[in-house]
Phi, psi and omega in degrees: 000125167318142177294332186268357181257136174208138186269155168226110187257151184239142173231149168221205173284342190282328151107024165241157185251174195201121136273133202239131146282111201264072189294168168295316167310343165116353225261146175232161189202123187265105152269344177213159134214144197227138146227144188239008181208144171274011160217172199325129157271109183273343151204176190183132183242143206252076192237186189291105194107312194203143163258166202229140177198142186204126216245162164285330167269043132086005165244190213218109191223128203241150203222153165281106167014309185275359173080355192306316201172133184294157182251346182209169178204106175253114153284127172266169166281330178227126161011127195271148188235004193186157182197131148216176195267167194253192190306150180045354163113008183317317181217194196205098168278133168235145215240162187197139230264356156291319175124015164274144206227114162222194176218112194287049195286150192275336203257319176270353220350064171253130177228152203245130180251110172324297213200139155252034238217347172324186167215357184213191171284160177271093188283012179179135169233148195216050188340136167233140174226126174248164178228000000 
């Protein structure tokens, strides 16, 4: 992609997602809209390659860039409320509005549910890696 162009992908309540082209010139361009889930996309991550979406309809779906069809799927018991990728993009920790903590690998396509210990929804998972 040229240095003065940048895409900004959006997810909404609608349960679609939208790409936008962000020119240097001020000039914006809606390049796609997709829907990808039949309830609210509630986060959604960006990694080398593949998006990430985590739904009200209770799943958790890693996607090919171009949106064509998922590539992985974890159905939760409750609305998925958060999604981010773990180191190198392996997996995908996700928080879900029962108070469950799970983790998705991509390589392995298995998914471990951490922790259930919440008292509530999970508004935000935040991988940290030290080195």
């Amino acid at each position: 992609m040229h240095a003065s162009l940048q895409k900004l992908y959006t997810s909404s309540a609608s349960a679609s997602l939208s790409v936008l082209c962000l020119h240097s010139q001020h000039r914006r361009c809606v390049v796609a809209v997709y829907q990808l889930h039949v309830g609210a996309i509630n986060a959604l991550t960006i990694g080398e390659g593949f998006a990430a979406t985590a739904s009200d309809d209770a799943s958790l779906r890693l996607w090919p860039l171009d949106f064509s069809a998922y590539l992985l799927e974890a159905q939760h018991e409750a609305p998925v409320t958060s999604v981010a990728l773990t180191a190198g993009g392996l997996g995908l920790a996700a928080g879900c509005e029962d108070g469950l903590l799970g983790l998705l690998g991509v390589a392995s396509r298995r998914y471990a549910a951490l922790m259930r210990s919440h008292c509530g929804p999970v508004a935000c998972v935040v991988p940290h890696h030290e080195r």
